[in-house]
Residue, then its C-alpha position, 0 to 999 in steps of 0.5 A: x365825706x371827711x373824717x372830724x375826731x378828737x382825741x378827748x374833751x378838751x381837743x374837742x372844745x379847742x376844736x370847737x373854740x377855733x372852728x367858730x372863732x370869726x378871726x384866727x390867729x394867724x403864726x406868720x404874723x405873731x412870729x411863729x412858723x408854720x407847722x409849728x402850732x396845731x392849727x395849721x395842721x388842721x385840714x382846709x375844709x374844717x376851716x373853710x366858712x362854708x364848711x362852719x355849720x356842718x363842722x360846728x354840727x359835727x363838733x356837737x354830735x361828738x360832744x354828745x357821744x362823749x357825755 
């Protein structure tokens, strides 16, 4: 029930490469602010680890469509 786009093919593997990552960078810890990098912008549920597979599931129909 949530809207996922990208603005073209490098967003989408940006997206995909920190949807999958295990660990994230966390701004707080390496001296940035919040709001200041793009993904805090991003929204809780495309974070979320119980949301991984469906957004990864996402993420490659968007691909698919792009190619």
């Amino acid at each position: 029930g949530h809207e996922l786009w990208a603005y073209n093919g490098a967003h989408l593997a940006w997206l995909r490469d920190f949807v999958a990552a295990k660990l994230r960078p966390n701004p707080r810890v390496e001296g940035g602010h919040q709001n200041q990098q793009l993904a805090s912008r991003l929204p809780r549920w495309m974070l979320d680890a119980k949301n991984r597979e469906r957004v990864m599931e996402s993420l490659a129909w968007l691909d698919g469509r792009l190619h």
